[in-house]
Every structure is written in structure tokens, then in C-alpha cells.
Biopython code that builds the backbone (N, CA, C, O; Angstrom):
import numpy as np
from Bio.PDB.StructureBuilder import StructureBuilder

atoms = [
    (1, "UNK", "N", (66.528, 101.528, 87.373)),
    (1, "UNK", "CA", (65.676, 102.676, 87.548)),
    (1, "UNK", "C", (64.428, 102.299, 88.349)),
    (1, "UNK", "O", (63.985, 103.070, 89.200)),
    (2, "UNK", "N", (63.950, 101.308, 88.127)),
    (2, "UNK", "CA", (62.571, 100.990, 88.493)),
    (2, "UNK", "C", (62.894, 100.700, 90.473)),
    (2, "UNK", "O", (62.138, 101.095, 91.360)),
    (3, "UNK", "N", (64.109, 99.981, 90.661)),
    (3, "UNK", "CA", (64.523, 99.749, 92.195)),
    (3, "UNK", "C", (64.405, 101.321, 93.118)),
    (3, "UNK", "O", (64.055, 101.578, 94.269)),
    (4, "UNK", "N", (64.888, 102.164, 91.966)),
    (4, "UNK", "CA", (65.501, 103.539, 92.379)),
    (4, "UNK", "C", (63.883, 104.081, 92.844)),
    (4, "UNK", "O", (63.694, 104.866, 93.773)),
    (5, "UNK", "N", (62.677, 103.424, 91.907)),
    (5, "UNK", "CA", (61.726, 104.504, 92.048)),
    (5, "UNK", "C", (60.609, 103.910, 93.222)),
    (5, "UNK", "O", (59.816, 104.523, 93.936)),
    (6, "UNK", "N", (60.928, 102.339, 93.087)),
    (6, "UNK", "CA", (59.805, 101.727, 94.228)),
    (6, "UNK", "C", (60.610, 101.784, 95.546)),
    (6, "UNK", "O", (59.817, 101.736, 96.487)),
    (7, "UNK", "N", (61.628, 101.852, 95.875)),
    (7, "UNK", "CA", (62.562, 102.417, 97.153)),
    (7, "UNK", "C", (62.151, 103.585, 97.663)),
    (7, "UNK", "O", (62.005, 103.748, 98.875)),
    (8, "UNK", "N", (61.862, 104.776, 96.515)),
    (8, "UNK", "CA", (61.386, 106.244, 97.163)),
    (8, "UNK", "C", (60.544, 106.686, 96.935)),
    (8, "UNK", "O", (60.426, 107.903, 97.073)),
    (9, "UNK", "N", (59.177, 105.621, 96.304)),
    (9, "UNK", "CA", (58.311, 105.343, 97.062)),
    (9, "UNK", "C", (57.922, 105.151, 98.152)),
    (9, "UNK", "O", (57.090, 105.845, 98.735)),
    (10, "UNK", "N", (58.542, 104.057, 98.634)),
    (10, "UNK", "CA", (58.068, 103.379, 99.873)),
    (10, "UNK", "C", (58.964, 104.346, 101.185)),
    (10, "UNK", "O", (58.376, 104.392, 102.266)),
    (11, "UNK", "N", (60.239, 105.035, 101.094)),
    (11, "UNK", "CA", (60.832, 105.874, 101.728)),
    (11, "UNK", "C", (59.686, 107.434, 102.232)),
    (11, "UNK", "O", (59.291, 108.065, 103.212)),
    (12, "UNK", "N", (59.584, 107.362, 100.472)),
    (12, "UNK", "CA", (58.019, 108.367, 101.641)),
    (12, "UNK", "C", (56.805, 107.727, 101.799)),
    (12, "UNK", "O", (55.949, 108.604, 101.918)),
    (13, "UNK", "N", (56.438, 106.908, 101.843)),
    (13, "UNK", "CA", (55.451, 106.267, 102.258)),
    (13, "UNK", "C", (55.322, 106.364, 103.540)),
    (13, "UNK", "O", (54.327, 106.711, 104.177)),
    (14, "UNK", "N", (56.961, 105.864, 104.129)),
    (14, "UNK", "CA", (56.582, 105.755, 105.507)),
    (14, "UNK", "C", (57.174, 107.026, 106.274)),
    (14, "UNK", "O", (57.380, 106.912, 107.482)),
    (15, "UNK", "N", (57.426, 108.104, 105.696)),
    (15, "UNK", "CA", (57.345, 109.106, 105.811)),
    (15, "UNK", "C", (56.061, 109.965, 106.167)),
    (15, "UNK", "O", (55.795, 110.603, 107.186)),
    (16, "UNK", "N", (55.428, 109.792, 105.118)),
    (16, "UNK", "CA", (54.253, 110.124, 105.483)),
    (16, "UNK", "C", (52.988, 109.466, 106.432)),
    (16, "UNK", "O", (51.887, 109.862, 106.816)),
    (17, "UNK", "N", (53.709, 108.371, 106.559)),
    (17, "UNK", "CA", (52.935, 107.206, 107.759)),
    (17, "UNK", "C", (53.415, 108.018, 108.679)),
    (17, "UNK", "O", (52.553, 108.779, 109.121)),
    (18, "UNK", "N", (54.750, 108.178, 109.258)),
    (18, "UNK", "CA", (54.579, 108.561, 110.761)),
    (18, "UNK", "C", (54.335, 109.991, 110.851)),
    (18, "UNK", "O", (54.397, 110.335, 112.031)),
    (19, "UNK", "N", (54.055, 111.065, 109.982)),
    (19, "UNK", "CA", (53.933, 112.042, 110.339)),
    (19, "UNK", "C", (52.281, 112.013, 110.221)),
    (19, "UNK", "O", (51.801, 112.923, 110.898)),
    (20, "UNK", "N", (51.327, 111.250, 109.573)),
    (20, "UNK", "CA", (50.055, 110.726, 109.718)),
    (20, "UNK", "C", (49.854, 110.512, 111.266)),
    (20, "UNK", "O", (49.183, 111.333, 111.892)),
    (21, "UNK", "N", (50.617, 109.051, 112.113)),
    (21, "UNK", "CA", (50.444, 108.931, 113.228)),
    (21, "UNK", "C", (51.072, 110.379, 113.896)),
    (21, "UNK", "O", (50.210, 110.598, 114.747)),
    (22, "UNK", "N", (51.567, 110.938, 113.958)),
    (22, "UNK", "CA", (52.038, 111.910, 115.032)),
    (22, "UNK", "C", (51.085, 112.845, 114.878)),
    (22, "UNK", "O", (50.625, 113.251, 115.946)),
    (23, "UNK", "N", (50.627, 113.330, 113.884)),
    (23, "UNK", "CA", (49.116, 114.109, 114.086)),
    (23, "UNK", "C", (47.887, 113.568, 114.758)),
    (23, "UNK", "O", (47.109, 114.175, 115.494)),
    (24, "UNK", "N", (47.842, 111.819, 114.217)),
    (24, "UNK", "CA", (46.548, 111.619, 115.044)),
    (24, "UNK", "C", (46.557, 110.974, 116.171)),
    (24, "UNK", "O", (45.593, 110.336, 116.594)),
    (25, "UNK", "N", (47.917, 111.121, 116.885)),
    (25, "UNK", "CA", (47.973, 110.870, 118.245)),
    (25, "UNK", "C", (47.302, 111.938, 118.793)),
    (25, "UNK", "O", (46.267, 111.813, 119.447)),
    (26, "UNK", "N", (47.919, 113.122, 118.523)),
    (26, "UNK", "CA", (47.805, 114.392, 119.126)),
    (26, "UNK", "C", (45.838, 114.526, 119.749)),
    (26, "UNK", "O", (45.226, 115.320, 120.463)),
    (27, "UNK", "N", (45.477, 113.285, 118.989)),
    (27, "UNK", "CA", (43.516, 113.781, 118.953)),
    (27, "UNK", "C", (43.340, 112.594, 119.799)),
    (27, "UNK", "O", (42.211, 112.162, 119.567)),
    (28, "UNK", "N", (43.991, 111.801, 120.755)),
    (28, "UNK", "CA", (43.312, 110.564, 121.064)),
    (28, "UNK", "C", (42.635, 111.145, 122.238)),
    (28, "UNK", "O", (43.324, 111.847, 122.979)),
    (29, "UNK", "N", (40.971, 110.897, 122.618)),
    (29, "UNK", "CA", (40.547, 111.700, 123.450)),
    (29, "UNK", "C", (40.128, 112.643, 123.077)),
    (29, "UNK", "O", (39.541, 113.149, 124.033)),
    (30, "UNK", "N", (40.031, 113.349, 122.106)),
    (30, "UNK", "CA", (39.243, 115.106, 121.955)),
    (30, "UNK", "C", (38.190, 114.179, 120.953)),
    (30, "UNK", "O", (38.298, 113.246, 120.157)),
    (31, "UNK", "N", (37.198, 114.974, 121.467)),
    (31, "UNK", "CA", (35.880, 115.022, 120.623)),
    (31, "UNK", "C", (35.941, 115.218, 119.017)),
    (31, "UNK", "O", (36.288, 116.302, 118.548)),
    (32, "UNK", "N", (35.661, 114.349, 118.367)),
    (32, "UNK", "CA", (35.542, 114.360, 116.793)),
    (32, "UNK", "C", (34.207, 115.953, 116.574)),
    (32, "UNK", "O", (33.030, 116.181, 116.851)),
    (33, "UNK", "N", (35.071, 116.484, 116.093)),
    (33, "UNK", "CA", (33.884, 117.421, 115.497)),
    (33, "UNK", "C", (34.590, 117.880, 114.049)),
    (33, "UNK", "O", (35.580, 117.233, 113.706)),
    (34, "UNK", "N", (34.068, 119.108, 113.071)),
    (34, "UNK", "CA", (34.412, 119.478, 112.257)),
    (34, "UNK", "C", (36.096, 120.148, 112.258)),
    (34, "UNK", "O", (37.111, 120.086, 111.564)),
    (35, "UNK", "N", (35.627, 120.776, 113.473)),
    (35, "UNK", "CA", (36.614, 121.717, 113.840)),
    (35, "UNK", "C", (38.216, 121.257, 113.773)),
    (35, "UNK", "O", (39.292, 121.761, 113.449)),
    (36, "UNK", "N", (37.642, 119.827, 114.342)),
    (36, "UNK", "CA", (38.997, 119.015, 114.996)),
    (36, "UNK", "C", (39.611, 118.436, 113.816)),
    (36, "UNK", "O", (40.666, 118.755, 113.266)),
    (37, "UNK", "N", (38.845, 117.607, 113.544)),
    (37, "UNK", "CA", (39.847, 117.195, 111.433)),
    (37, "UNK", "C", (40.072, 118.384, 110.660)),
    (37, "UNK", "O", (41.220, 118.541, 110.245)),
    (38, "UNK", "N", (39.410, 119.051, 110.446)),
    (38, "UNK", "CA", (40.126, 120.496, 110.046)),
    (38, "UNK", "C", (41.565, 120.572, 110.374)),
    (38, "UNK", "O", (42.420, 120.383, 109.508)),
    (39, "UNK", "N", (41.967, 120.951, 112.086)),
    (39, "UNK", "CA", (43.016, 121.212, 112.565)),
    (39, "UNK", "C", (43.979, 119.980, 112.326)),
    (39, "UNK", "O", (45.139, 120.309, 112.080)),
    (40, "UNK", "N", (43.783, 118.966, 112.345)),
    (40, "UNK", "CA", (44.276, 117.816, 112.448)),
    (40, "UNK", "C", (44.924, 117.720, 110.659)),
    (40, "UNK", "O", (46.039, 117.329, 110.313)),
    (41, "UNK", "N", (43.884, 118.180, 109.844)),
    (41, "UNK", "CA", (44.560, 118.352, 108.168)),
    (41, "UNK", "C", (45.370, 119.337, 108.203)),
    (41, "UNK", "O", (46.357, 119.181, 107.485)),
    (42, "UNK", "N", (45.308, 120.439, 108.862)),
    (42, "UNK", "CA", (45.831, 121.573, 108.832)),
    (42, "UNK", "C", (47.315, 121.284, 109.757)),
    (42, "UNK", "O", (48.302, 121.845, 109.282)),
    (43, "UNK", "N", (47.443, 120.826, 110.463)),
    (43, "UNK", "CA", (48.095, 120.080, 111.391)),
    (43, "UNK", "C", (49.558, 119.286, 110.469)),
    (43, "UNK", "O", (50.764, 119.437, 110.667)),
    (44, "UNK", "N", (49.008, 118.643, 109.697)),
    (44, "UNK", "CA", (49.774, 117.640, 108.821)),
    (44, "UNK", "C", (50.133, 118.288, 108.061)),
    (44, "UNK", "O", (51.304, 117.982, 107.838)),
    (45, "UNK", "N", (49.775, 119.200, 107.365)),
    (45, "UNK", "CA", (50.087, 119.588, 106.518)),
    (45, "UNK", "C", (50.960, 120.789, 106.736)),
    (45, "UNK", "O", (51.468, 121.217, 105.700)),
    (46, "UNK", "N", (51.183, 121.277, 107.571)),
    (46, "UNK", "CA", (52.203, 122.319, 108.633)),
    (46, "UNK", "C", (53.386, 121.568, 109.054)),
    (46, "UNK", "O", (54.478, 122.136, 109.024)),
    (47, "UNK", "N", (53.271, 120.115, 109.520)),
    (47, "UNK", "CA", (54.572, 119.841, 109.991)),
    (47, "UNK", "C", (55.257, 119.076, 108.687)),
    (47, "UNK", "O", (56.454, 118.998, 108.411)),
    (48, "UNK", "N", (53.944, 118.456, 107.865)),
    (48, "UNK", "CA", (54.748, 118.082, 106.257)),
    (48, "UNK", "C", (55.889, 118.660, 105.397)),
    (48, "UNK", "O", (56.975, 118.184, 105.067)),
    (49, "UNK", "N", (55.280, 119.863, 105.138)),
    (49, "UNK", "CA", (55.839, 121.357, 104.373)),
    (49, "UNK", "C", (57.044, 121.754, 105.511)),
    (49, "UNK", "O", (58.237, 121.576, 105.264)),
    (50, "UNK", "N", (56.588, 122.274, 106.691)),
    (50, "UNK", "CA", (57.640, 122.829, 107.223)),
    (50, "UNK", "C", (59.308, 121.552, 107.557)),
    (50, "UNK", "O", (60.507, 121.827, 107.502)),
    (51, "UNK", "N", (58.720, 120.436, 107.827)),
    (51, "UNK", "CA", (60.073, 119.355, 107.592)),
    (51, "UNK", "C", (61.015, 119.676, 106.123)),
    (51, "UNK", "O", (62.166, 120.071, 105.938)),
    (52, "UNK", "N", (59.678, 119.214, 105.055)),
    (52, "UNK", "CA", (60.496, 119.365, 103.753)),
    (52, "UNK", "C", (61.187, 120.568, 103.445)),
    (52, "UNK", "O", (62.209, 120.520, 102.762)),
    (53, "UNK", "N", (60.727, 121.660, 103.886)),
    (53, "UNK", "CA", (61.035, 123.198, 103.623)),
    (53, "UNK", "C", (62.328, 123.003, 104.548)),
    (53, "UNK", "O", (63.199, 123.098, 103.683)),
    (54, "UNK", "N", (63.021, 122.789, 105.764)),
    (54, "UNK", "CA", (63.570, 122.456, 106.553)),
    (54, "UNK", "C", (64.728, 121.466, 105.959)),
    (54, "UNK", "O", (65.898, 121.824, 106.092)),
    (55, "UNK", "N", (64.459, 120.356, 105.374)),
    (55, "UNK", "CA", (65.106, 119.371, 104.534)),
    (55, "UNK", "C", (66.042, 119.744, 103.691)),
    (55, "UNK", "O", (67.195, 119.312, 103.672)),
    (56, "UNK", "N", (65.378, 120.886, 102.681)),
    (56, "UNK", "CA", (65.880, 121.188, 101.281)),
    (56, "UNK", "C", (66.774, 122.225, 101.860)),
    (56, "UNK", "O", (67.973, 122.228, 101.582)),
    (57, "UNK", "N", (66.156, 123.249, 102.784)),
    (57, "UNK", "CA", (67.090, 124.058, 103.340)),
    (57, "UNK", "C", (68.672, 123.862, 103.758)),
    (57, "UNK", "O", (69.622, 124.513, 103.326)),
    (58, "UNK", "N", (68.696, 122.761, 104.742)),
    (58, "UNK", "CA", (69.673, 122.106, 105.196)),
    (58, "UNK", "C", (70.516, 121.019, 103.421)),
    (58, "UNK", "O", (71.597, 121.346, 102.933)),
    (59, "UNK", "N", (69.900, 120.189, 103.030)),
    (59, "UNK", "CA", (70.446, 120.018, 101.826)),
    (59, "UNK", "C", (71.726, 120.843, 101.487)),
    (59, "UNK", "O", (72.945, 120.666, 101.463)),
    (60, "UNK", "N", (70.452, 122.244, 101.134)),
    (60, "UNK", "CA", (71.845, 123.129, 99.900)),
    (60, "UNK", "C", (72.568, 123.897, 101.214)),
    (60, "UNK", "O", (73.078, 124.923, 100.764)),
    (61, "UNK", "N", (72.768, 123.816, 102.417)),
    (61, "UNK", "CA", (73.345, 124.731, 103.155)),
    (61, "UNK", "C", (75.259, 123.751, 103.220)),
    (61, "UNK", "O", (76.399, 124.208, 103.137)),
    (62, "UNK", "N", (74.574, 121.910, 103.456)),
    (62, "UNK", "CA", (75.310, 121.382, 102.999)),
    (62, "UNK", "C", (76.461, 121.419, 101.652)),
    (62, "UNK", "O", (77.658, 121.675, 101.784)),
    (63, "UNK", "N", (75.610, 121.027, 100.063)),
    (63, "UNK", "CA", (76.171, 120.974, 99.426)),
    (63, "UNK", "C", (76.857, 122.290, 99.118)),
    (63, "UNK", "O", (77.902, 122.393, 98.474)),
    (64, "UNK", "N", (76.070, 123.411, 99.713)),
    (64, "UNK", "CA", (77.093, 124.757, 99.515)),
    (64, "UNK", "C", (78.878, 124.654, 100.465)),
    (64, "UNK", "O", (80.022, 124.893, 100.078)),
    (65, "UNK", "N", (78.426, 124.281, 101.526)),
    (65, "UNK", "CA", (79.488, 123.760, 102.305)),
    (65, "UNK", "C", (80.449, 122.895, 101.496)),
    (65, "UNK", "O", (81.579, 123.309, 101.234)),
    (66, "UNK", "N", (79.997, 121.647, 101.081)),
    (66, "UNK", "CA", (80.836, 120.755, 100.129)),
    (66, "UNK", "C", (81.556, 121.656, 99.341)),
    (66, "UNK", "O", (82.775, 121.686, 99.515)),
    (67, "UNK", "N", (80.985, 122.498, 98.394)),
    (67, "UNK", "CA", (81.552, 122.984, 97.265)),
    (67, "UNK", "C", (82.968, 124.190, 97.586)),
    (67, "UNK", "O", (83.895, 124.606, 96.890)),
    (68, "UNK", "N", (82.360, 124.512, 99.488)),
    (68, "UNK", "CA", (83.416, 126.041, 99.736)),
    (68, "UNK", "C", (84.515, 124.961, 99.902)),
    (68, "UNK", "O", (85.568, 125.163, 99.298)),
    (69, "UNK", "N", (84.380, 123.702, 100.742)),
    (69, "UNK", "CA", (85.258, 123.651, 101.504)),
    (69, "UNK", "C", (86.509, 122.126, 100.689)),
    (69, "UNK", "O", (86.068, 121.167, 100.056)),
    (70, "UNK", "N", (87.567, 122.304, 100.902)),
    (70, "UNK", "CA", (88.544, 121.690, 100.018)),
    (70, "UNK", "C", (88.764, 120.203, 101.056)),
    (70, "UNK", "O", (89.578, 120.120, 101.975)),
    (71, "UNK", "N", (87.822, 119.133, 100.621)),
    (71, "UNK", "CA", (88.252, 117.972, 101.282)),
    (71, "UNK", "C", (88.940, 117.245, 101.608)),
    (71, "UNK", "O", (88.800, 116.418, 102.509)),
    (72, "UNK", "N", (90.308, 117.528, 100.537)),
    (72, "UNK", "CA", (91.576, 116.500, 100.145)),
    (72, "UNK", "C", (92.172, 116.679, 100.974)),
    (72, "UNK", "O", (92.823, 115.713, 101.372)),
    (73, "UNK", "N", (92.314, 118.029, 101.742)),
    (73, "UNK", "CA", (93.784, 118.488, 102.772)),
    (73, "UNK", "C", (92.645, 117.947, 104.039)),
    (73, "UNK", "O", (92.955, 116.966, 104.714)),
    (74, "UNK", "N", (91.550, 118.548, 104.243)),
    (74, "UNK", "CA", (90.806, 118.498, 105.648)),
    (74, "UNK", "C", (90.263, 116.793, 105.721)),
    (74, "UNK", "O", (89.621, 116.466, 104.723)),
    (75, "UNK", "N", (90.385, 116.069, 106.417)),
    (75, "UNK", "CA", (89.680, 114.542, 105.962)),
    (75, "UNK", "C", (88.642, 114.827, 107.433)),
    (75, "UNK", "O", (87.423, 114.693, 107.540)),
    (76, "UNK", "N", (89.730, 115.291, 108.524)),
    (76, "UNK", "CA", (88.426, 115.378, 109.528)),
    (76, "UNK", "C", (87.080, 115.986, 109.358)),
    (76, "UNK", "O", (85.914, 115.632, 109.528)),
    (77, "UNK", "N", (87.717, 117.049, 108.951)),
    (77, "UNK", "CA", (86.265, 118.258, 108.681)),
    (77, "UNK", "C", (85.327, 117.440, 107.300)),
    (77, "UNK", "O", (84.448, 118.163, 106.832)),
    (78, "UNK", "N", (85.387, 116.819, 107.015)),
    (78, "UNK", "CA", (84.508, 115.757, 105.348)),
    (78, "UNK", "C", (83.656, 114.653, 106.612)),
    (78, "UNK", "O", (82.462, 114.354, 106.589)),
    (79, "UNK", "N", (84.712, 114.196, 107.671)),
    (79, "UNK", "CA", (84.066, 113.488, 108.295)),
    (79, "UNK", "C", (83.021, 113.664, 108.993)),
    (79, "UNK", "O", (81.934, 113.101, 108.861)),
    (80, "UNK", "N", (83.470, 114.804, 110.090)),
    (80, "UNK", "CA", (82.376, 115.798, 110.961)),
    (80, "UNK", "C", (81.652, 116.657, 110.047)),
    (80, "UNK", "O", (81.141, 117.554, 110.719)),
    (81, "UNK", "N", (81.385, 116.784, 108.860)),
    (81, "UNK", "CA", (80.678, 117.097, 108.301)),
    (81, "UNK", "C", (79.358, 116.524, 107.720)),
    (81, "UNK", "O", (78.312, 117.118, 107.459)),
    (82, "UNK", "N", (79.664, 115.280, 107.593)),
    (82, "UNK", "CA", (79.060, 114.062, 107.044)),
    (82, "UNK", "C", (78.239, 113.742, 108.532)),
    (82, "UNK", "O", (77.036, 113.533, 108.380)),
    (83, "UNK", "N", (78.528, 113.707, 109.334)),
    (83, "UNK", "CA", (77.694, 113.246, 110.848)),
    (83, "UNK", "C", (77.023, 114.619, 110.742)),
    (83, "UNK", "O", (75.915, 114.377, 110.262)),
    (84, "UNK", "N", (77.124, 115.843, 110.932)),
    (84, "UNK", "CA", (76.589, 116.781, 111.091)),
    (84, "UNK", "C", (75.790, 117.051, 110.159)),
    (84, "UNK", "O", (74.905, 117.767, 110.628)),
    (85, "UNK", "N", (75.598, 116.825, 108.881)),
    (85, "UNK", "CA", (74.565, 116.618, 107.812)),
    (85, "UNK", "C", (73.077, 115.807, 108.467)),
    (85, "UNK", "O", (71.919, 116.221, 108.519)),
    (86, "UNK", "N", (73.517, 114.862, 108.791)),
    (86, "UNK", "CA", (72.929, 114.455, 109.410)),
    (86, "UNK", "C", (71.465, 114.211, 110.397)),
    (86, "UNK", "O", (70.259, 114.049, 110.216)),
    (87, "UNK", "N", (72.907, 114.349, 112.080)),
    (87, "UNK", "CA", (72.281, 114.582, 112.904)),
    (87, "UNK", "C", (71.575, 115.930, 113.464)),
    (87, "UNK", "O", (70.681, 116.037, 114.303)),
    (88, "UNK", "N", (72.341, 117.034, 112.648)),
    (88, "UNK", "CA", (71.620, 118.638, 112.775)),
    (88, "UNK", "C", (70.214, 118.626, 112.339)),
    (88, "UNK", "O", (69.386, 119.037, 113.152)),
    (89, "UNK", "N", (69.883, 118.294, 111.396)),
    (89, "UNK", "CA", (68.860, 118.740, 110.648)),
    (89, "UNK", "C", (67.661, 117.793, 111.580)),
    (89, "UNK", "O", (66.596, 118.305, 111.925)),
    (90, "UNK", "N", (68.045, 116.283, 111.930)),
    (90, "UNK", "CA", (66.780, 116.090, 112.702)),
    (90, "UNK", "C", (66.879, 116.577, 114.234)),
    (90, "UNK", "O", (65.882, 116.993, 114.824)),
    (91, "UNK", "N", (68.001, 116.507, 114.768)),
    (91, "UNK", "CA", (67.378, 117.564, 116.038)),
    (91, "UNK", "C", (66.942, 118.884, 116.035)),
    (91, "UNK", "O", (66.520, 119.456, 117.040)),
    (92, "UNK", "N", (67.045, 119.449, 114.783)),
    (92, "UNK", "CA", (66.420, 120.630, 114.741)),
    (92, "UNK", "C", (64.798, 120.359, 114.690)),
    (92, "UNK", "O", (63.964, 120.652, 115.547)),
    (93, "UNK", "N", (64.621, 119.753, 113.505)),
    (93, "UNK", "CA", (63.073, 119.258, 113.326)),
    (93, "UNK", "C", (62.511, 118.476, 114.536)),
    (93, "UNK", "O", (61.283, 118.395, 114.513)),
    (94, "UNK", "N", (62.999, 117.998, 115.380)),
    (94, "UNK", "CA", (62.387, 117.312, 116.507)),
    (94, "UNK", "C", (62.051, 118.221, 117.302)),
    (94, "UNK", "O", (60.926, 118.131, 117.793)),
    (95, "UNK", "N", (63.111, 119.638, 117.759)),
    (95, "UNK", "CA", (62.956, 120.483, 118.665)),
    (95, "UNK", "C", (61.947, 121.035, 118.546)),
    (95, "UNK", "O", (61.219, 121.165, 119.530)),
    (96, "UNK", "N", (61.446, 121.719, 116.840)),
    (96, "UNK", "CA", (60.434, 122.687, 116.257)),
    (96, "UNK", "C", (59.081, 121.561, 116.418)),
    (96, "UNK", "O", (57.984, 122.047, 116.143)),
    (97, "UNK", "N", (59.107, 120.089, 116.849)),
    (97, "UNK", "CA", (57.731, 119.068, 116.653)),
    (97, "UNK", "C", (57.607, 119.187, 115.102)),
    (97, "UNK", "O", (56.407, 119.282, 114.846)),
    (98, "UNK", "N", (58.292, 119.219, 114.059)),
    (98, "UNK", "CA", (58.281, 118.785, 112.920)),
    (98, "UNK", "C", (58.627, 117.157, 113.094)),
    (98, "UNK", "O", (58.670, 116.642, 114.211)),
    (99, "UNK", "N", (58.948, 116.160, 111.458)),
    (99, "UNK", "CA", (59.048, 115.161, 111.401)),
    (99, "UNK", "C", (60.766, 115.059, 111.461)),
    (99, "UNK", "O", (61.097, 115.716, 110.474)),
    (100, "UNK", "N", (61.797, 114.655, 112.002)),
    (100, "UNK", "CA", (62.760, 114.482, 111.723)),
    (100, "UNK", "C", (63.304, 113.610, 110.706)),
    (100, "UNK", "O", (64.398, 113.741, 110.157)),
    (101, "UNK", "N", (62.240, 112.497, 110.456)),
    (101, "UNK", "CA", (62.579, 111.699, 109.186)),
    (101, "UNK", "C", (62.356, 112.079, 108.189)),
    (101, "UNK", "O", (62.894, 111.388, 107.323)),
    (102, "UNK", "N", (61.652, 113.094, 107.719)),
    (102, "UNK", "CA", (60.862, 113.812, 106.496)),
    (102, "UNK", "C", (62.076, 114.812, 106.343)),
    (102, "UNK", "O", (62.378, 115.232, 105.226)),
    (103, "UNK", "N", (62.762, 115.187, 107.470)),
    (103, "UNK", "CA", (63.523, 116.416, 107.502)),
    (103, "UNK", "C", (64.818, 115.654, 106.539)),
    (103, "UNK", "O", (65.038, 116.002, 105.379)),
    (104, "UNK", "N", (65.575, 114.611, 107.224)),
    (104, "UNK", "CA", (66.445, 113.838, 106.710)),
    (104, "UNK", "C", (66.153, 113.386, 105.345)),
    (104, "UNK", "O", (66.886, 113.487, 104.362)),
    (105, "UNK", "N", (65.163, 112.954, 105.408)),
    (105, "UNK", "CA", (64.686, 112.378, 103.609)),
    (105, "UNK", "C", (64.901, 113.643, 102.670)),
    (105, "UNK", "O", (65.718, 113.535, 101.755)),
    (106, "UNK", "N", (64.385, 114.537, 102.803)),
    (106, "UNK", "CA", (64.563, 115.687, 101.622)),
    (106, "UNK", "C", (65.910, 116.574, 102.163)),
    (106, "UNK", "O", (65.954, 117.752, 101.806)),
    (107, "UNK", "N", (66.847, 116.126, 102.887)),
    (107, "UNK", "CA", (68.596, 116.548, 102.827)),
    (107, "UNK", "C", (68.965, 116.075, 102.506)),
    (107, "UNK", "O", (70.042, 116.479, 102.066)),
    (108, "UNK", "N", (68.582, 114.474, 102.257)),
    (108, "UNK", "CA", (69.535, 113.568, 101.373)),
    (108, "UNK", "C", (69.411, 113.960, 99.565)),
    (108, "UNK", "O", (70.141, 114.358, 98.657)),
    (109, "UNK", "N", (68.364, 113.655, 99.730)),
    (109, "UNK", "CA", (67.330, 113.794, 98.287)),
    (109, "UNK", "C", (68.452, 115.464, 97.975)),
    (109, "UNK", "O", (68.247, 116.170, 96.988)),
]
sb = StructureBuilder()
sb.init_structure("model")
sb.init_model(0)
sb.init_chain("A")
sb.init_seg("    ")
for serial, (resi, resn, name, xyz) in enumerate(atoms, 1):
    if name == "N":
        sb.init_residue(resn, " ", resi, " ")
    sb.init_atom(name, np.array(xyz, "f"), 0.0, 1.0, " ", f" {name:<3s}", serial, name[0])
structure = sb.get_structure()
């Protein structure tokens, strides 16, 4: 249990590390004022939520899929399903400038 919990820990840790850096790239060069960390919290916290919201979405769109679809006869479709779990959910989140790893972390989860 304890492996299970310092693993996803550190899984969002650095989750939340790069979606940290991808906001404060966005400021290298603009003038520090109030205004700007404001946007910059506001910022993070928009592409945070909207990944995870994005994540969980894709998740159950999956396991709803799992549950319609009968794996034993189809082996291809379990396969291309399993890649498409996947790779959908972060090119979606990359397209929208969400986190794609944040997106993946809470579809697995």
C-alpha cells in the first residue's frame, strides 16, 4: 500500500510540475505586476481542472466502452482500443493547450 501511495504521489507531483512550468513559461518577458500572477494562478488552475475534467471524462467513456463491448470474440478491437485510450485523450488535451499528462493520469486513475 504504502509503494501504491508514494508512486501517486510523486506521479502527480510531476504532474503538477509541468503544468507549473507551462504556465510560467507563458510570462517569460511580461512585466511582473498584480495583474499578471493573478492570470498566471488563474491560468493553472484552468488548464489543471480542465485536463482532469478531460481525464475522468475520457476514463468512463472508456470503461463504458469496456463494459458494451465483448472482448473474447473481438481481440483486435481490445487492442485498438487500448492504444486509443491512450493516445486520444492526450492529443486532445494538447490541441485544447491543456496538460496531456494530467489528461492521461486521471484516465488511467
Amino acid at each position: 500500500v504504502l509503494f501504491y501511495l508514494v508512486f501517486g504521489e510523486s506521479v502527480l507531483n510531476d504532474a503538477v510540475g509541468l503544468v507549473l512550468y507551462e504556465t510560467l513559461a507563458k510570462f517569460i518577458g511580461v512585466e511582473h505586476s498584480f495583474e499578471s500572477i493573478a492570470v498566471a494562478v488563474l491560468d493553472f488552475f484552468i488548464i489543471f481542472v480542465g485536463s482532469t475534467v478531460l481525464g475522468v471524462f475520457c476514463g468512463l467513456v472508456a470503461s463504458g466502452l469496456s463494459k458494451i463491448i465483448d472482448f473474447r470474440h473481438t481481440p483486435l478491437i481490445e487492442g485498438s482500443l487500448f492504444v486509443l485510450v491512450m493516445y486520444a485523450p492526450f492529443t486532445v488535451a494538447e490541441v485544447l493547450s491543456m496538460s496531456g499528462i494530467v489528461t492521461i493520469l486521471f484516465t488511467g486513475i
